[in-house]
C-alpha positions in Angstrom: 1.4 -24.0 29.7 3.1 -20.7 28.7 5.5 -20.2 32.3 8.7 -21.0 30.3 7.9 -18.6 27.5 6.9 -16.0 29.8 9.8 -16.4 32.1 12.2 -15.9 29.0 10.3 -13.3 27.4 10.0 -11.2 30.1 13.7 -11.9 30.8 14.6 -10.5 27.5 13.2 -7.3 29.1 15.8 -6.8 31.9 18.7 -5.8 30.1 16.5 -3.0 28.9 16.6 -1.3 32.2 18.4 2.0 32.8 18.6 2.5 28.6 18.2 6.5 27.7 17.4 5.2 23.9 16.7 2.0 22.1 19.7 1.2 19.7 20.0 -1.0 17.3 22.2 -3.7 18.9 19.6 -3.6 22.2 17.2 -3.9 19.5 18.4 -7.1 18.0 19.6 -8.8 21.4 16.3 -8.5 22.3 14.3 -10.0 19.6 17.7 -13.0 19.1 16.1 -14.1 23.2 12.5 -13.4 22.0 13.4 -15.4 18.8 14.8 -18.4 20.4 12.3 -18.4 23.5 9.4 -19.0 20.8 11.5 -21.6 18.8 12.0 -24.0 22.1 8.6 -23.2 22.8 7.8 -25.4 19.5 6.3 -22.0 17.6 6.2 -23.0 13.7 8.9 -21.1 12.0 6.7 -18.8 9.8 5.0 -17.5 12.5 8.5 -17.1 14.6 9.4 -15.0 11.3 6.1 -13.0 11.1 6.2 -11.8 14.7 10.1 -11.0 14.8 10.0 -9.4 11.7 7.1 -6.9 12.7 8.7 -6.3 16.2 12.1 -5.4 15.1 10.1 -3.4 12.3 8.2 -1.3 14.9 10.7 -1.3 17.5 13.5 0.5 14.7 10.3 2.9 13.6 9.3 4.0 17.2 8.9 7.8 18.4 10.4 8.7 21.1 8.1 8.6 24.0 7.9 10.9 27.2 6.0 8.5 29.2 7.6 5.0 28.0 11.1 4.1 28.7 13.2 1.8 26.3 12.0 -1.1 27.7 8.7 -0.2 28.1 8.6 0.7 24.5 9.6 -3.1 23.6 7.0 -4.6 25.9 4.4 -2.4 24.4 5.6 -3.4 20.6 5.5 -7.4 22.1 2.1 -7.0 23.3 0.8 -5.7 20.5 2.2 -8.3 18.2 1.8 -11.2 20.5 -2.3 -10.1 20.4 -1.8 -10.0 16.6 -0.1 -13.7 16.5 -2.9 -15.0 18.7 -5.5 -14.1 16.6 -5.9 -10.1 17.3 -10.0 -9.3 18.0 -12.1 -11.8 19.7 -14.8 -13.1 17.0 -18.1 -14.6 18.3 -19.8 -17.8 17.0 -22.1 -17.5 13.3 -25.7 -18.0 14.6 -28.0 -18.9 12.2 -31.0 -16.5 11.7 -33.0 -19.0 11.0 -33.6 -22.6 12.5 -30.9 -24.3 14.6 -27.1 -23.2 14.8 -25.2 -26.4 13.7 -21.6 -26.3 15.1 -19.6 -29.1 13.8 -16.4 -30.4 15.9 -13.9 -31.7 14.1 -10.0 -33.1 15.1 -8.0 -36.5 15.6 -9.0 -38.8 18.1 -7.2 -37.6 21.6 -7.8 -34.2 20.9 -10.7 -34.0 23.7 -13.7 -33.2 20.6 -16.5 -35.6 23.1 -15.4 -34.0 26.0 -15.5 -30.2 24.0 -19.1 -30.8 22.9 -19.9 -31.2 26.6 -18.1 -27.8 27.8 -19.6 -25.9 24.4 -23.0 -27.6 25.4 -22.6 -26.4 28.7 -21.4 -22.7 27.9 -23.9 -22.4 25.4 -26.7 -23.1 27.4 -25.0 -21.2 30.5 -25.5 -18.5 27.4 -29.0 -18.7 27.7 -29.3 -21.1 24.2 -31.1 -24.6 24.0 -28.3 -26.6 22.3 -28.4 -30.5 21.8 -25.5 -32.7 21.5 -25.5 -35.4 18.2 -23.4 -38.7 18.6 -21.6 -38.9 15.1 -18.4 -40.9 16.2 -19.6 -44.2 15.4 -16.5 -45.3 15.7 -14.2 -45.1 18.7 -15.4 -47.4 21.0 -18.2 -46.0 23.6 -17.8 -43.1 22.3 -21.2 -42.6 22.4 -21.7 -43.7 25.9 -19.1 -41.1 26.6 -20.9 -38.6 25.2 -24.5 -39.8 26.2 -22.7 -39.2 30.2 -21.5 -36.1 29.4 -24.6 -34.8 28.1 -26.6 -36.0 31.2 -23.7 -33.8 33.3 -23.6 -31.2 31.6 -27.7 -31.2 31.6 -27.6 -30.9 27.2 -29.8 -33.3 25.4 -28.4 -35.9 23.1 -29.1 -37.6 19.8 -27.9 -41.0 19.7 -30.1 -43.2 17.7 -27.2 -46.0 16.8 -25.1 -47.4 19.7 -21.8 -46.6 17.8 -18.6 -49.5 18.2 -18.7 -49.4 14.4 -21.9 -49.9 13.8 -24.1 -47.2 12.0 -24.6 -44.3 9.4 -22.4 -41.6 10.9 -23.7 -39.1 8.0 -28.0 -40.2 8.7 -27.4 -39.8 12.5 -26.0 -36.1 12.0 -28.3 -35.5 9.2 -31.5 -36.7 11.4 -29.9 -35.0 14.3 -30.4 -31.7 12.7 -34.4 -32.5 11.8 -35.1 -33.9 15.5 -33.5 -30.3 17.0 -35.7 -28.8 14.8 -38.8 -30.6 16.0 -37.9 -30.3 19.7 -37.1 -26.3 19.2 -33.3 -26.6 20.0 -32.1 -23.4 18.7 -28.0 -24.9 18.7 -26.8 -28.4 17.5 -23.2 -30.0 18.0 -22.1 -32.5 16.1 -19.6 -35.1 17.7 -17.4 -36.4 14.9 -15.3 -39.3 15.0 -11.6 -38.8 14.8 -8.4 -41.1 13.8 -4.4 -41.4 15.2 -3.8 -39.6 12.3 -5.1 -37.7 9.3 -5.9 -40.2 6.6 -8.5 -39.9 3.8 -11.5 -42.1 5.1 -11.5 -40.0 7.8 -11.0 -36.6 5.6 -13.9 -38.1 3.6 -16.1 -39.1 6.7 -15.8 -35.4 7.7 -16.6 -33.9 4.6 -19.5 -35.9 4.1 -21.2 -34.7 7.2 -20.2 -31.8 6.7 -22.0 -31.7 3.3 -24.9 -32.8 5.0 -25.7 -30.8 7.5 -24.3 -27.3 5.9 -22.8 -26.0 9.7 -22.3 -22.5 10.3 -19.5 -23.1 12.3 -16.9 -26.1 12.1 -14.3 -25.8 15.2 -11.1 -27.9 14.6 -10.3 -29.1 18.2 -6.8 -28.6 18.2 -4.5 -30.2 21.0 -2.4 -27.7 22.5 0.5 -30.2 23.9 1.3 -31.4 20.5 3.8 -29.1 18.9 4.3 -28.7 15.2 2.6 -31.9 14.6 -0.5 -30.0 15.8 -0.1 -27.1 13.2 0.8 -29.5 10.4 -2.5 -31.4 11.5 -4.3 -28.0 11.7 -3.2 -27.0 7.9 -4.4 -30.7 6.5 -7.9 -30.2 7.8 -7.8 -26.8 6.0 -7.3 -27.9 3.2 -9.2 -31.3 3.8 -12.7 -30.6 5.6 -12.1 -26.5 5.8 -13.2 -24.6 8.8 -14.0 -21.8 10.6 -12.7 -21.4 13.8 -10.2 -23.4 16.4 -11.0 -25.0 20.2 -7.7 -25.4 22.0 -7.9 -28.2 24.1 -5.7 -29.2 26.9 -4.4 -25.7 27.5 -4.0 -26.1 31.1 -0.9 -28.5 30.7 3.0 -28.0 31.0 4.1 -28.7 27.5 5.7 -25.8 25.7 2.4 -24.0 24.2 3.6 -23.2 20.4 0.6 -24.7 18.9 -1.3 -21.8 20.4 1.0 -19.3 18.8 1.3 -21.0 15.5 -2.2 -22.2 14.4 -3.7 -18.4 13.5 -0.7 -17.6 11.8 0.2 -21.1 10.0 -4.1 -21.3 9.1 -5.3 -17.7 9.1 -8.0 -19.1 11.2 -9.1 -17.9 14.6 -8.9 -19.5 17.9 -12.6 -18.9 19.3 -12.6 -21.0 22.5 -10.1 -22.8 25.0 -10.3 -25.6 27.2 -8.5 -25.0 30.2 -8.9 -28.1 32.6 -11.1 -31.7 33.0 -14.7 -30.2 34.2 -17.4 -29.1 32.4 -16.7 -25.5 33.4 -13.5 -25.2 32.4 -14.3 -23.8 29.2 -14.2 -20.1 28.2 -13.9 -17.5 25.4 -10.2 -17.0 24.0 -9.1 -13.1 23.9 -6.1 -12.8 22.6 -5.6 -9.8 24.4 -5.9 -11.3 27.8 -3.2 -14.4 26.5 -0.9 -12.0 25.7 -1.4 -10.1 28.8 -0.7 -13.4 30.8 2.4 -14.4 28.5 3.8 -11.1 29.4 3.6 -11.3 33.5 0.6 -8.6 33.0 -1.8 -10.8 34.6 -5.4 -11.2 33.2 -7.5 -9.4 35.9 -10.7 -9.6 33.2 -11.2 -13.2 33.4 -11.2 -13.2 37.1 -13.9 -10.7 37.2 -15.8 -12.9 34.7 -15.4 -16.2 36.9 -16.1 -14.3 39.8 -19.2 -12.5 38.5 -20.2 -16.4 37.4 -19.8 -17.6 40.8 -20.4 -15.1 43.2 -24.3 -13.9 43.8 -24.3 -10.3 43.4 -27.2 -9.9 46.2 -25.2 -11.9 48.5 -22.2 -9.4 47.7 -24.2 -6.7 48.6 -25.2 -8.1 52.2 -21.8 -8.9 53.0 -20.9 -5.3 51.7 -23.1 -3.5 54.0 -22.4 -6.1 57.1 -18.7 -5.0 56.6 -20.0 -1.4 56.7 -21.5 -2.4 60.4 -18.9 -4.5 61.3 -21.1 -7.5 61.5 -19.1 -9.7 59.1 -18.5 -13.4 60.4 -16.9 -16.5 60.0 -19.9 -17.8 59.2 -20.2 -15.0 56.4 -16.4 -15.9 55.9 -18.0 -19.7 55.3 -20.3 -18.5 52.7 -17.7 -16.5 51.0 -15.2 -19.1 51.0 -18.0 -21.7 49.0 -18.5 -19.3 46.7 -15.1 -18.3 45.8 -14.4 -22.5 45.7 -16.8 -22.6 42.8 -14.2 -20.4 40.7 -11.8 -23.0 40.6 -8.6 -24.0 41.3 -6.7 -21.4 43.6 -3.6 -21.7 41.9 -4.8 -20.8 38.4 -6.4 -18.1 40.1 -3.8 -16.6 41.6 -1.7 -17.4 38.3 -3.8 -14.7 36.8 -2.4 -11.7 39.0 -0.2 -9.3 37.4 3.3 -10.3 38.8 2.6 -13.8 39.9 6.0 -15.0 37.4 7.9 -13.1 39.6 7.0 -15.7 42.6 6.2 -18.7 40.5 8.5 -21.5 42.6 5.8 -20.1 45.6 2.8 -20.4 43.2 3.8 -23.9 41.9 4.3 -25.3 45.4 1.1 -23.4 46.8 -1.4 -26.4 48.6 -4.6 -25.9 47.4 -5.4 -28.2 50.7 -4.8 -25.2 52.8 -8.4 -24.2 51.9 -9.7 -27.5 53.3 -7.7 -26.5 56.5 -8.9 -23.4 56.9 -13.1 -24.9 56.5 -12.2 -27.3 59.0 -10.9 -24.8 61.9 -13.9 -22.7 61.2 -16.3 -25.5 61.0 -14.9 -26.8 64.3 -16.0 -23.7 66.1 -19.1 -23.2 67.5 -21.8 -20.6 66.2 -20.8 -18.5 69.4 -17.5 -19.0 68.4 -17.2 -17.7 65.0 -20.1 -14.5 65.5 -17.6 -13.5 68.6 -13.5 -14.5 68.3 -12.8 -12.4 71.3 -14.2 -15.2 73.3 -11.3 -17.7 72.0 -9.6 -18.5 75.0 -6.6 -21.3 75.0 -8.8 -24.0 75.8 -11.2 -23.2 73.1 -8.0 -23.1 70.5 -7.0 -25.8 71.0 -10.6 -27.7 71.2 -10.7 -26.4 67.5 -7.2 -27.9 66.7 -8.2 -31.1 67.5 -11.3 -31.1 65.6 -9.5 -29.5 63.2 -6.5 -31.7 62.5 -4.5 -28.7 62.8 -2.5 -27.2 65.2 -3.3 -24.3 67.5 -0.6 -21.8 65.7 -2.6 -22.4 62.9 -6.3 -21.6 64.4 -4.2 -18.6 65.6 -3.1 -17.3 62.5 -6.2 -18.1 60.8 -7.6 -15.9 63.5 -5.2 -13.3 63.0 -5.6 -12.8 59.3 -9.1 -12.4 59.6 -8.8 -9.8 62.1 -6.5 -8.0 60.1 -8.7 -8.7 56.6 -11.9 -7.4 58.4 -10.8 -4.4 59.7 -9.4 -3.5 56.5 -12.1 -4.4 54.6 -14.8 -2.7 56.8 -12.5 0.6 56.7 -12.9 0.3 52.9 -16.8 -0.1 53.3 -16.6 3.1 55.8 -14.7 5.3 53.1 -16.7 3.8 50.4 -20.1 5.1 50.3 -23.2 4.0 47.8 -20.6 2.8 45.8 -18.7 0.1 48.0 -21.0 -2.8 47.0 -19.9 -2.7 43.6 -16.1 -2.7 44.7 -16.9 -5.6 47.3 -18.4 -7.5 44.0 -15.0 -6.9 42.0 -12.4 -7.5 44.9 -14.3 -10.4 47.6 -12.0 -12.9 46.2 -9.3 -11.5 48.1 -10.4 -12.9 51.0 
């Protein structure tokens, strides 16, 4: 969502280069590019104002710094107000000491809310918490269905005692949702509300009566991040309307221009908590501000990697493979098992987007083929279990046996065989030098592979 911002931002940077001092007029060039870079990207004005302000405030008041050069300075000063913009600290959720957690979602219809409850259903109990789903959105048509599916995916209970399509007490289903998670010991309930084209006051007064009856310690305004300014002016009605406590960003993995991101703290003085960040279930995590800014910037967000690869990689199986690289027993087969694993991360190119550096190639990122990893299964599937614990045995007739099983070609069982030469004998060189220490490296670095 943010590639056009960062390629301008970071472009304002350039001109920096080979500067012995930050003047005034380098000063101001730079923050006119940062200034119009976060206009086109549909940033609300006041919050344009806020960070520009600030940057050129720090930038003028800087010392002199031995270890940062002029440009380095700037990028520092950016970072640090970019975190501020975003929402500066990470907060966690308000968990009720006593009895269940009520988290109410609230938004217009199209913002993703049904589809939310499922990933915050999912996270939560990935969290180690029992939370139940209640069907509120009486409204929308299936929407109950809808959610009633997603809860079966996600594996989250759900209240739905009225089949919704207009019919039935929106308010008594929340308010009776809240007494049956109590009963059934569900320590976390979320409250699916309905949601309109746009902000009107049945709706407003629909929201504010569950909300009155069901007294949630968190209500999360599921915000659309495609939408612009109409998102932030959206954001600011349900301030004032419903009130609430924190923001869910939804549909943050698309191409529009990303300003609601970068508005909606400073236009609401409300946090963004959470971000939605594709169509499944998992694609759902934590927003740090720090690590947004950090991708914004070209500075990659190497944190959330580790996270998604702690979640999918098991850390016994890491150590095996650690000490069979040590021996030099590592196989395609243990290539196989690796390659699963690293699949359940996700999407390779989102991945790889999170690398410090990747804006610098992103024409090669965007056209990267996440098919190539289906390729590369095939040729290895197409060997033989002599074949992949022993390559030296690949002779031209066995190549190109495995190309036509394959569907590939036999330069590419070659180079496949190549590059895991090469990554093997790296890697178990690494193991060789690393001591007691090298299965925690192989745990933070076997997505390389």
């Amino acid at each position: 969502m943010f590639n056009t911002l960062s390629d301008r931002i970071t472009a304002s940077f350039k001109n920096l280069k080979g500067k012995g001092r930050l003047t005034d007029a380098d000063i101001e060039t730079t923050i006119g590019e940062i200034r119009r870079a976060l206009l086109d990207a549909d940033v609300a004005l006041p919050a344009v104002r806020a960070f520009t302000s600030q940057v050129r405030e720090k930038a003028r008041g800087a010392e002199i710094s031995a270890a940062l050069n002029p440009g380095q300075q700037i990028i520092k000063i950016v970072n640090e107000e970019l975190i501020e913009i975003l929402g500066g600290e990470t907060r966690d959720l308000n968990f009720a000491k006593s009895g269940p957690t009520v988290i109410m979602l609230a938004g217009l219809q199209g913002a993703g809310k049904t589809t939310l409850a499922g990933k915050l259903g999912t996270w939560l109990r990935e969290q180690g918490h029992t939370p139940m789903l209640v069907a509120s959105d009486l409204q929308r048509p299936n929407a109950v269905t809808q959610l009633e599916i997603i809860g079966e995916q996600a594996g989250v209970p759900v209240w739905a005692p009225e089949p919704g399509n207009g019919v039935g007490d929106p308010v008594e289903v929340a308010r009776s949702g809240i007494e049956k998670a109590k009963a059934s010991l569900h320590d976390t309930v979320i409250v699916d509300t309905a949601g309109r084209l746009g902000v009107d006051a049945e709706m407003m007064q629909q929201a504010i009566d569950i909300r009155d009856a069901v007294q949630p310690d968190e209500i999360l305004f599921v915000l659309d991040a495609m939408i612009g300014q109409d998102a932030v002016h959206t954001a600011e009605a349900f301030r004032d309307g419903v009130g609430f406590t924190g923001v869910v960003l939804s549909k943050l993995d698309g191409d529009a221009r990303g300003g609601a991101a970068l508005s909606v703290r400073t236009v609401t003085g409300v946090p963004v908590l959470f971000a939605s960040t594709g169509e499944k279930l998992g694609d759902f995590e934590r927003f740090h501000a720090d690590r947004m800014a950090s991708r914004i910037l070209d500075m990659g967000d190497i944190l959330t990697l580790i996270e998604q690869a702690e979640k999918a990689f098991d850390a016994d199986e890491a150590e095996k493979m650690a000490q069979k690289l040590g021996k030099g027993e590592f196989t395609l087969d243990d290539f196989l098992n690796q390659l699963s694993q690293l699949r359940r991360m996700g999407s390779m190119k989102k991945m790889l987007g999170m690398l410090p550096g990747m804006g610098q190639i992103r024409d090669q990122l965007e056209n990267f083929d996440e098919r190539e990893v289906d390729r590369i299964e095939a040729i290895v599937r197409s060997m033989t279990p002599a074949e992949r614990a022993n390559l030296k045995i690949l002779n031209g007739s066995r190549r190109s046996r495995i190309a036509k099983g394959s569907g590939t070609t036999v330069t590419e069982v070659n180079g496949l065989v190549e590059r895991f030469t090469q990554a093997k004998t790296m890697m178990e060189s690494m193991a060789r030098q690393g001591g007691p220490g090298m299965g925690a490296l192989m745990r933070r670095v076997r997505f390389t592979w």
